[in-house]
Residue frames as a rotation matrix with the C-alpha (Angstrom) as fourth column:
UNK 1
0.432 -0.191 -0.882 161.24
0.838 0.446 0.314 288.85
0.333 -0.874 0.353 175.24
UNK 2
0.926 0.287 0.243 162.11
0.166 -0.892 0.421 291.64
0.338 -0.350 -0.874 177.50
UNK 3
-0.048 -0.967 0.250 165.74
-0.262 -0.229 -0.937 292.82
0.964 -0.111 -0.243 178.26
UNK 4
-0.651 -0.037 0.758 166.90
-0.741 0.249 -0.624 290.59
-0.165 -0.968 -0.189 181.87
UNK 5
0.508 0.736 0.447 164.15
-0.773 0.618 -0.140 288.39
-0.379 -0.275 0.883 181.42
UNK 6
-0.887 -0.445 0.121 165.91
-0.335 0.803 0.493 284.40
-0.317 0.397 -0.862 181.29
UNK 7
0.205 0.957 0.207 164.16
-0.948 0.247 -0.200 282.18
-0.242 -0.155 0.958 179.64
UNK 8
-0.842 -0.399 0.363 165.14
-0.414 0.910 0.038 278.52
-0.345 -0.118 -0.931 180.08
UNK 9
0.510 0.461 -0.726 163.94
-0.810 0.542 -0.224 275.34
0.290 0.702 0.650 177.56
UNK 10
-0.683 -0.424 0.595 163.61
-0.616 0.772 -0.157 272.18
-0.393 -0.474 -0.788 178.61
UNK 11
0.120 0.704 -0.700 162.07
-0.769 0.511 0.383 268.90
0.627 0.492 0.603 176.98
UNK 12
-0.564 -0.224 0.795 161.01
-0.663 0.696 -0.275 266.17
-0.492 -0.682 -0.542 178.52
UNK 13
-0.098 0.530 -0.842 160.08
-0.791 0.472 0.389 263.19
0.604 0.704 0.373 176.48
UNK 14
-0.106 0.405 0.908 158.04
-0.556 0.733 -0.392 260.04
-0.824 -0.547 0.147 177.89
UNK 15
-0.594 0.631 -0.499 157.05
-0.126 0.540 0.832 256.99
0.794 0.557 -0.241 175.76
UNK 16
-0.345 0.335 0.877 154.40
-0.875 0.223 -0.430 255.81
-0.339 -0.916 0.216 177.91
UNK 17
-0.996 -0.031 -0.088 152.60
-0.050 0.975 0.214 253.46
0.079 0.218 -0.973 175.75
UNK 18
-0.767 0.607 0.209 148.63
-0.078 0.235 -0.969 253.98
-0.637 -0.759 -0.133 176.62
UNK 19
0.032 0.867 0.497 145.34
0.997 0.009 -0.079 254.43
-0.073 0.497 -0.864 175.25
UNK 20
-0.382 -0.333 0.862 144.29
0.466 -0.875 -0.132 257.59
0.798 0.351 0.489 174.48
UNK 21
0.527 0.836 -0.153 142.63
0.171 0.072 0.983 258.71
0.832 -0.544 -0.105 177.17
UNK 22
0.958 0.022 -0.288 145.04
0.281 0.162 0.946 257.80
0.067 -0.987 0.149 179.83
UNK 23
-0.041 -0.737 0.675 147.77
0.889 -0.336 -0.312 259.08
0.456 0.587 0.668 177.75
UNK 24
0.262 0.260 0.929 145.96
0.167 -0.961 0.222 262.62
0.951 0.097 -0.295 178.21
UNK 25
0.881 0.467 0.069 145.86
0.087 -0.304 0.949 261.92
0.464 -0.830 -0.309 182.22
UNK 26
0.652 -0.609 -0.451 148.96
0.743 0.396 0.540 260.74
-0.150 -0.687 0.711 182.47
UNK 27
-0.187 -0.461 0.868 150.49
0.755 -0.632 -0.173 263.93
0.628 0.623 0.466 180.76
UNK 28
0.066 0.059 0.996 148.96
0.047 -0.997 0.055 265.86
0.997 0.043 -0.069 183.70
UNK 29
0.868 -0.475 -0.142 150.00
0.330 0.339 0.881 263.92
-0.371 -0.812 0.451 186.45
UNK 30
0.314 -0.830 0.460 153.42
0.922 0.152 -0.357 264.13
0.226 0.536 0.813 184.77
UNK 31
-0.097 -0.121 0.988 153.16
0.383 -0.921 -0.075 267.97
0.919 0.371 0.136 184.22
UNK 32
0.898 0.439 -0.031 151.92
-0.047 0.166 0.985 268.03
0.438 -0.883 0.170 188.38
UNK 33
0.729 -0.583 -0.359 155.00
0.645 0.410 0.645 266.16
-0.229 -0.702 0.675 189.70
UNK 34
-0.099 -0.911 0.401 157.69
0.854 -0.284 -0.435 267.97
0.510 0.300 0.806 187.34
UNK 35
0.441 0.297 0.847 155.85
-0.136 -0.911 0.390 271.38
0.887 -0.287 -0.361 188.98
UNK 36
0.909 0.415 -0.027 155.92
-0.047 0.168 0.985 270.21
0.414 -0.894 0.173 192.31
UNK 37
0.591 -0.791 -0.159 159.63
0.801 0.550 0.237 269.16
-0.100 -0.267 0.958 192.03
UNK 38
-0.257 -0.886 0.385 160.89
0.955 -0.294 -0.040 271.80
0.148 0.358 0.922 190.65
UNK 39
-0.162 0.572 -0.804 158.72
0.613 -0.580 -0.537 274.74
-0.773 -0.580 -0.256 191.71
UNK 40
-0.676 -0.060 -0.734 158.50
-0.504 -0.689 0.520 276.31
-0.537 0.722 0.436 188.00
UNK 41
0.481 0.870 -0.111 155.50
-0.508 0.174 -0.844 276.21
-0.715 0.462 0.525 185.93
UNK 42
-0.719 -0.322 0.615 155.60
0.412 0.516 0.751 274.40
-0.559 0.794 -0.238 182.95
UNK 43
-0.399 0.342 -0.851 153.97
-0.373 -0.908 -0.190 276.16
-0.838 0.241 0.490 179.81
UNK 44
-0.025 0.301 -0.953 153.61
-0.943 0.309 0.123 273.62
0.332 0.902 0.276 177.11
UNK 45
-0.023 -0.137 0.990 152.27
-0.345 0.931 0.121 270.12
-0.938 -0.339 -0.069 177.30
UNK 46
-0.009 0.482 -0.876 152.05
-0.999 -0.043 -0.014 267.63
-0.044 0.875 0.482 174.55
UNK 47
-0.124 0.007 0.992 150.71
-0.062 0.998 -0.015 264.10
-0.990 -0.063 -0.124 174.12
UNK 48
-0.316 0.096 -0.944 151.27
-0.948 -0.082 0.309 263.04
-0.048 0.992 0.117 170.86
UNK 49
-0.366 0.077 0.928 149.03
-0.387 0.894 -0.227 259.66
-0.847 -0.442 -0.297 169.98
UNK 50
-0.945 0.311 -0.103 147.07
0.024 0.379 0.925 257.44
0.327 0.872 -0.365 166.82
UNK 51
-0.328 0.551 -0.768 144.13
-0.930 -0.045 0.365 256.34
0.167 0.834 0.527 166.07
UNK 52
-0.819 -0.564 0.109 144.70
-0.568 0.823 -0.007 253.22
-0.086 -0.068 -0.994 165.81
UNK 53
-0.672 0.632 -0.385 142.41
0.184 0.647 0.740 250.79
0.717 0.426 -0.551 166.69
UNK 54
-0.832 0.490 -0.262 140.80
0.055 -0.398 -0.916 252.90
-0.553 -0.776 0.304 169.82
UNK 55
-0.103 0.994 -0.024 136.95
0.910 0.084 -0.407 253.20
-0.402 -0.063 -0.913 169.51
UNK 56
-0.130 -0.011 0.991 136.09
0.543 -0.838 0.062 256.29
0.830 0.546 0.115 167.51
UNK 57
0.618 0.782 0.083 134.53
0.420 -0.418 0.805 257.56
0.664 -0.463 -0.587 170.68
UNK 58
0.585 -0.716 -0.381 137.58
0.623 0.096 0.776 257.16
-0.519 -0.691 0.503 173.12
UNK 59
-0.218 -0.525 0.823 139.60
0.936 -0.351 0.024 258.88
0.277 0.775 0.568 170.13
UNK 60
-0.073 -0.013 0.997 137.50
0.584 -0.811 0.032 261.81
0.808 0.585 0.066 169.99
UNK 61
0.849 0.226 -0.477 136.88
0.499 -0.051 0.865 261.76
0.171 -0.973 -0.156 173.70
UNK 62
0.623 -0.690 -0.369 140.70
0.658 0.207 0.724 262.64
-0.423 -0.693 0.583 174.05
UNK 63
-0.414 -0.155 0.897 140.78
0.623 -0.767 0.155 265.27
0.664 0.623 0.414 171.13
UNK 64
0.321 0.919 0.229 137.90
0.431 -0.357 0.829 266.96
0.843 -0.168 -0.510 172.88
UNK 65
0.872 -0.056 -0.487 139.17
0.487 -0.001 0.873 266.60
-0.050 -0.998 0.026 176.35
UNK 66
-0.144 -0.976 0.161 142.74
0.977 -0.114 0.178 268.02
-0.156 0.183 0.971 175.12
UNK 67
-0.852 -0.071 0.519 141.37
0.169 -0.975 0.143 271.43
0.496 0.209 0.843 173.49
UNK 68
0.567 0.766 0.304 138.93
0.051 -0.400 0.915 271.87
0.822 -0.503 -0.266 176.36
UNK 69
0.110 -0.760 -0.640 142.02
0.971 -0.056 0.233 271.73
-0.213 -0.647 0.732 179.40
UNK 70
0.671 -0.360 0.648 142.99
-0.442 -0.896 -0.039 274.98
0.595 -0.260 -0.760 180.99
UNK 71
0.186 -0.666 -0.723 145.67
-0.760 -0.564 0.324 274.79
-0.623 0.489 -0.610 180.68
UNK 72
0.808 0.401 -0.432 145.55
-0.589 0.525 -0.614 273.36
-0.019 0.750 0.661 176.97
UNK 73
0.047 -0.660 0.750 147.25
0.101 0.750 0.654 270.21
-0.994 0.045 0.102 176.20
UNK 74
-0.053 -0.094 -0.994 148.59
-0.904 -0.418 0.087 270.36
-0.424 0.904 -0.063 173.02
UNK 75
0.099 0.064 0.993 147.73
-0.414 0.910 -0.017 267.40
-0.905 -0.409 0.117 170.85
UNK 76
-0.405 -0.546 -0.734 149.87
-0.901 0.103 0.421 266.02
-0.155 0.832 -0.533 167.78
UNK 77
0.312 0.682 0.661 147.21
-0.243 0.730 -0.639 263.25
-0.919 0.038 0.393 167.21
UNK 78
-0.541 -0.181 -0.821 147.11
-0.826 -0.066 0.560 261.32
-0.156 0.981 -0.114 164.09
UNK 79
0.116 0.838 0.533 144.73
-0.295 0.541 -0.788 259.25
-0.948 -0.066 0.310 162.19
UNK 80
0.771 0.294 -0.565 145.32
0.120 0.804 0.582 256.24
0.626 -0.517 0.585 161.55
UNK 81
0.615 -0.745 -0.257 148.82
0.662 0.312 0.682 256.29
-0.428 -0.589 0.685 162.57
UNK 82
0.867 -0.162 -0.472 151.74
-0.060 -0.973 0.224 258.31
-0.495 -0.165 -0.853 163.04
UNK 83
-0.475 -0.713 0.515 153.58
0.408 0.340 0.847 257.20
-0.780 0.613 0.129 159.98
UNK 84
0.597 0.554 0.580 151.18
0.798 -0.339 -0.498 259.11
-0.079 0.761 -0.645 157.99
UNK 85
0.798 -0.535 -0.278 153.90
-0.229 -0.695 0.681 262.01
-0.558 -0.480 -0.677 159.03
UNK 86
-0.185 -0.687 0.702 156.69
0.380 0.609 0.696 259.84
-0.906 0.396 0.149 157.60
UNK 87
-0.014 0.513 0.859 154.67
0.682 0.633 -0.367 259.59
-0.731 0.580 -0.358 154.54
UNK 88
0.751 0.625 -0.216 154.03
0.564 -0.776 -0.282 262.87
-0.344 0.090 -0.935 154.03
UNK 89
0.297 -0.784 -0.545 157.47
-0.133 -0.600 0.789 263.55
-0.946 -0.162 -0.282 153.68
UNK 90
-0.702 -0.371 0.608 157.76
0.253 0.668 0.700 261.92
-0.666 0.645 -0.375 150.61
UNK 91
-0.731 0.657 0.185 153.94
0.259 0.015 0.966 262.24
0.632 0.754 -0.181 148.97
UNK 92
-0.810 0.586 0.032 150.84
-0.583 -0.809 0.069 263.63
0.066 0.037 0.997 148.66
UNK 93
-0.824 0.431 -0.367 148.74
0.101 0.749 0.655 261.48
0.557 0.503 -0.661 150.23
UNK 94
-0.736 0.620 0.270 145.13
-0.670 -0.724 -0.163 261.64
0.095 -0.301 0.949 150.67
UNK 95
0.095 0.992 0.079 143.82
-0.773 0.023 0.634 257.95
0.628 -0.121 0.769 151.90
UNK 96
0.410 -0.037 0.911 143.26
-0.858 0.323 0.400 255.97
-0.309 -0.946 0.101 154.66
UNK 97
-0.038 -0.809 -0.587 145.97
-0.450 0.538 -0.713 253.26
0.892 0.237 -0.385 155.08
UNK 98
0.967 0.057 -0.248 146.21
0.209 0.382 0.900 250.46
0.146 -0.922 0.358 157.87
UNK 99
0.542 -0.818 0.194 149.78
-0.437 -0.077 0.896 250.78
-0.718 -0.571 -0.399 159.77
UNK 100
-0.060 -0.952 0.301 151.11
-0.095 0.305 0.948 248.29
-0.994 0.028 -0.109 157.79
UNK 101
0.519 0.175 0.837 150.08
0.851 -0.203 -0.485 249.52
0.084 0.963 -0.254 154.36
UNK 102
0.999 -0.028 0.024 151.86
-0.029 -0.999 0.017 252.65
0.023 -0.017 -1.000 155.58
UNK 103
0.470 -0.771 0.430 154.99
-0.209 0.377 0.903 250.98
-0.858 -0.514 0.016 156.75
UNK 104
0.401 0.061 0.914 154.92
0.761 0.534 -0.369 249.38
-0.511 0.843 0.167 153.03
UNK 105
0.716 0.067 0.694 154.56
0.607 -0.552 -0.572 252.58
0.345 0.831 -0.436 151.03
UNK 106
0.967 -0.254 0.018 157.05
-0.225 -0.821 0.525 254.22
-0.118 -0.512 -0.851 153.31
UNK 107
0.042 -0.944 0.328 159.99
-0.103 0.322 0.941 251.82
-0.994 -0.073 -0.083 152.65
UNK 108
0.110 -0.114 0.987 159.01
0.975 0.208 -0.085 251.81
-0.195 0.972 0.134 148.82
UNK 109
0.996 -0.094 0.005 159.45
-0.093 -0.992 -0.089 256.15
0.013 0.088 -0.996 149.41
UNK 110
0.477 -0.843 0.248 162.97
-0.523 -0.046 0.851 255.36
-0.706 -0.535 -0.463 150.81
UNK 111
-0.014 -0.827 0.563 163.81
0.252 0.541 0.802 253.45
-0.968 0.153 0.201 148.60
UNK 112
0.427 0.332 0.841 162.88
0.896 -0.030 -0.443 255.39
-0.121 0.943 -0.311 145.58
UNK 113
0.930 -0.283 0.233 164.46
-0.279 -0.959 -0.052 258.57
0.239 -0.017 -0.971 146.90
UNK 114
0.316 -0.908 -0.274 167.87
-0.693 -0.024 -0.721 256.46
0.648 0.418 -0.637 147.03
UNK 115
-0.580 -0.586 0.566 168.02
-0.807 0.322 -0.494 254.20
0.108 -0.743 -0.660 150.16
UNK 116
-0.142 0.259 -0.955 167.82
-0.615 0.733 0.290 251.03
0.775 0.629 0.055 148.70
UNK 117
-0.380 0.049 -0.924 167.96
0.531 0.829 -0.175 248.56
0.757 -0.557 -0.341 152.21
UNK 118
-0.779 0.336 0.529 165.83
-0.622 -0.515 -0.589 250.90
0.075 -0.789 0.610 154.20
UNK 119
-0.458 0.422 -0.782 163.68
0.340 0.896 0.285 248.62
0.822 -0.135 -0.554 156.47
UNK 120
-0.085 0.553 0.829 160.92
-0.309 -0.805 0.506 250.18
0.947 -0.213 0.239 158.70
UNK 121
-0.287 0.137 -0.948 160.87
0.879 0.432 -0.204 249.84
0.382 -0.891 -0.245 162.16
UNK 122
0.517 0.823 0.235 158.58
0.597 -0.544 0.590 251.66
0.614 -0.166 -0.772 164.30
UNK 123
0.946 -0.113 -0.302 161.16
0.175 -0.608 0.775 253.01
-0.271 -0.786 -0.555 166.72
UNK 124
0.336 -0.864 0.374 163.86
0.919 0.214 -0.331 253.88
0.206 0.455 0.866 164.37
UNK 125
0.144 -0.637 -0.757 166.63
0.758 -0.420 0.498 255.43
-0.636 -0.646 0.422 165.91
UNK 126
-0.593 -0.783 -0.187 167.46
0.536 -0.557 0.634 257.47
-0.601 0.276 0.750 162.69
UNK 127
0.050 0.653 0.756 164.02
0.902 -0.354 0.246 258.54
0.428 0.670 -0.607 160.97
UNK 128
0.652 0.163 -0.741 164.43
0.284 -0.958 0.039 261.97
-0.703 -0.235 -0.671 162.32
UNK 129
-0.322 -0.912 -0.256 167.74
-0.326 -0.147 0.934 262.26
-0.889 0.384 -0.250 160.04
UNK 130
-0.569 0.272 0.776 166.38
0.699 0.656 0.284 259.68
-0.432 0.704 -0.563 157.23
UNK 131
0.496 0.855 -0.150 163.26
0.752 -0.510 -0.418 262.32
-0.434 0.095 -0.896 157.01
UNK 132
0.719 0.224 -0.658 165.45
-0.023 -0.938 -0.345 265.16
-0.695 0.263 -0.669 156.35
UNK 133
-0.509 -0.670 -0.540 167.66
-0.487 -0.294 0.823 263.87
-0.710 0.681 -0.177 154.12
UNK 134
-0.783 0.169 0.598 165.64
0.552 0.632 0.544 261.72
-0.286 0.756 -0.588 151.93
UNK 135
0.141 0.990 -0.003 162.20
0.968 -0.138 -0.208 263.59
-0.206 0.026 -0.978 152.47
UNK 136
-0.803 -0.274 0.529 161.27
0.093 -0.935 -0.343 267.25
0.588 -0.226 0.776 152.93
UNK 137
-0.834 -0.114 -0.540 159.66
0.549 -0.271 -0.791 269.19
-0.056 -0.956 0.289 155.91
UNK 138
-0.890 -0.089 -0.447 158.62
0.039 -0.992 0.120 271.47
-0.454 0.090 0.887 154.53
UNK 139
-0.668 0.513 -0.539 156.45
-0.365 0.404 0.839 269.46
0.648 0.757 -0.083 152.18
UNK 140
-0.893 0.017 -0.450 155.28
0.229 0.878 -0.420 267.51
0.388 -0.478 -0.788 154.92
UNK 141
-0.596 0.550 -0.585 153.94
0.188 -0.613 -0.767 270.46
-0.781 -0.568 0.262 157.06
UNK 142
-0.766 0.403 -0.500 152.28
-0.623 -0.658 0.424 271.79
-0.158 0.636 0.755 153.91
UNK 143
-0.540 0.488 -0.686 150.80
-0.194 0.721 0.665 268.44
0.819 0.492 -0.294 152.91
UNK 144
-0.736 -0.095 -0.670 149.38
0.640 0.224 -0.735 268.64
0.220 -0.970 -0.104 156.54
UNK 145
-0.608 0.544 -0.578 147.86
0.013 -0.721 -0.693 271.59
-0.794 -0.429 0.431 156.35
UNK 146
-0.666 0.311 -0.678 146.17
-0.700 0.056 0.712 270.82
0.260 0.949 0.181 153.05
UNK 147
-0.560 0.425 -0.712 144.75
0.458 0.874 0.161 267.37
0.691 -0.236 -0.684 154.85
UNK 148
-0.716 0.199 -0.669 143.40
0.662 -0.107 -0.741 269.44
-0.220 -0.974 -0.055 157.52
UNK 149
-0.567 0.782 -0.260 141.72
-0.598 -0.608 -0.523 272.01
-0.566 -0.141 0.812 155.66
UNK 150
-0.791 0.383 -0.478 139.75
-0.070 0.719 0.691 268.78
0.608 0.580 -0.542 154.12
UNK 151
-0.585 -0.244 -0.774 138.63
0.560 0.569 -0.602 268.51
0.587 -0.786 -0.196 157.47
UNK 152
-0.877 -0.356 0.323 138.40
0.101 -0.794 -0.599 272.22
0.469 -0.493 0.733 158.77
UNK 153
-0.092 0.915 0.394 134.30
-0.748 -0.324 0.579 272.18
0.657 -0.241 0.714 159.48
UNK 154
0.330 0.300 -0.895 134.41
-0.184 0.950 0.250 268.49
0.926 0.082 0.369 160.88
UNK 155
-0.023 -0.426 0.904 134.81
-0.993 -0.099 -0.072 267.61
0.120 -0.899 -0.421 164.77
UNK 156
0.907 0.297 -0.300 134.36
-0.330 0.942 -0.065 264.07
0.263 0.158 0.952 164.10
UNK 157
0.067 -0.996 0.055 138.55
-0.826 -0.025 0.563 263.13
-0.559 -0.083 -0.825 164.55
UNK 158
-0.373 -0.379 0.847 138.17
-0.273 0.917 0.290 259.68
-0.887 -0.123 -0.445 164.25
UNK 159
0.575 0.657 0.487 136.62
0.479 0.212 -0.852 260.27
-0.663 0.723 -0.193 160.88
UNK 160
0.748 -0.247 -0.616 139.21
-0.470 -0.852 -0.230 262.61
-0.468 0.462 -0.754 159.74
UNK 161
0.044 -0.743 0.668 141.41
-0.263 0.636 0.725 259.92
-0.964 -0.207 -0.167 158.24
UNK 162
-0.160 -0.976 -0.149 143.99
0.898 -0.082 -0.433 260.28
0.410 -0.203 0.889 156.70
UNK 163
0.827 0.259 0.498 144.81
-0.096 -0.809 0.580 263.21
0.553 -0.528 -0.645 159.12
UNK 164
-0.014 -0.594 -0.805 147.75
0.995 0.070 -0.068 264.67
0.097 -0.802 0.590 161.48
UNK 165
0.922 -0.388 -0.004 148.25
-0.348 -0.830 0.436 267.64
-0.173 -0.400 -0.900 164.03
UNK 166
0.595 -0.686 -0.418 151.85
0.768 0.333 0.548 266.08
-0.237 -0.647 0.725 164.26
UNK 167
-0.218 -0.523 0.824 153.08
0.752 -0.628 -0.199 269.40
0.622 0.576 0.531 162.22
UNK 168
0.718 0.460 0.522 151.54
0.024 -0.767 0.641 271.52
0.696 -0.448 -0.562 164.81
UNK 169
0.830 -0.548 -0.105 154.53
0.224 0.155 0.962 270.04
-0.511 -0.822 0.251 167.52
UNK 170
0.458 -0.708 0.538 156.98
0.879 0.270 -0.392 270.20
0.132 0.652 0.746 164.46
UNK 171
0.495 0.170 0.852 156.19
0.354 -0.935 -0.019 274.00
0.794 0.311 -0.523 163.83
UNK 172
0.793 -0.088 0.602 156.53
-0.422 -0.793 0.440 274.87
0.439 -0.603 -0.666 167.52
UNK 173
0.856 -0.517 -0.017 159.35
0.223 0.340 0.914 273.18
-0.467 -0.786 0.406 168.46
UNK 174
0.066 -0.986 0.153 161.39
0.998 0.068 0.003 274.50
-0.014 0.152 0.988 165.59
UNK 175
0.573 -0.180 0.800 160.90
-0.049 -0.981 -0.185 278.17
0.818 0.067 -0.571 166.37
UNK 176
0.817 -0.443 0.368 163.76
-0.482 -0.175 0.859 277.08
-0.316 -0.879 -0.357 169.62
UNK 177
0.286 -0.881 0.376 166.05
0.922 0.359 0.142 275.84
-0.260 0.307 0.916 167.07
UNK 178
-0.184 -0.796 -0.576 169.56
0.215 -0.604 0.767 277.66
-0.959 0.017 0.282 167.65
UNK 179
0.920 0.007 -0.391 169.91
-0.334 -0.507 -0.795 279.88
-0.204 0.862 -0.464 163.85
């Protein structure tokens, strides 16, 4: 960065709740209005979504449609679900799991690494904390990038499963954590 030059961070988190697809649109309406309001580009999007049960097609439709945008949308996708992240924090794991087989093996991690009455819930308030003290990051991101280069020739998405980008949002949001 250049001597004089500010440079001002700002998140803005949404749940929205959608498919994938309309996730993607609504992320650039979103990115539209905040411009419009505030008269200052905006440099980074991300929609971060599952798997799930979406049609393989719709899936990859919204991978596709994410790294083809000018201006790219970043996308922290994950297949099946975005407890495979969690998971990761904990073990090496390398097969496809429904949601709640993931939910399962995630409260038998927790509680093997010491936190005996840990009880998943999908919007827990503390798994950001829980993760770094019980788990490791570091592992996670690695065990990520290992699952991906399974992967690395394959544009299929919705075939890439197990699979997450969700280390790709990790990565770049902690190069703006304070030292």
């Amino acid at each position: 960065m250049s001597k004089g030059v500010l440079r001002q961070i700002e998140i803005d988190i949404r749940g929205i709740g959608a498919n994938t697809q309309s996730l993607v649109k609504k992320a650039l309406e979103i990115k539209s209005e905040i411009e419009f309001d505030t008269t200052r580009p905006i440099d980074q999007v991300w929609v971060v979504f599952d798997r799930d049960s979406f049609k393989k097609q719709q899936f990859n439709q919204a991978v596709a449609f994410c790294e083809q945008k000018s201006p790219l949308i970043n996308a922290a996708w994950s297949n099946e679900a975005f407890e495979l992240w969690y998971l990761l924090h904990f073990d090496d794991h390398r097969s496809a799991l429904s949601r709640t087989q993931y939910q399962k093996k995630l409260e038998s991690c927790f509680k093997n690494a010491g936190l005996t009455n840990f009880r998943y819930a999908k919007n827990h308030e503390n798994m950001f904390t829980l993760l770094d003290e019980y788990g490791s990051r570091s592992d996670a991101i690695r065990r990520c990038k290992a699952l991906n280069k399974d992967y690395s020739e394959k544009r299929n998405y919705a075939d890439h499963n197990p699979c997450t980008q969700v280390h790709l949002l990790v990565e770049d949001l902690l190069k703006y954590k304070p030292s």
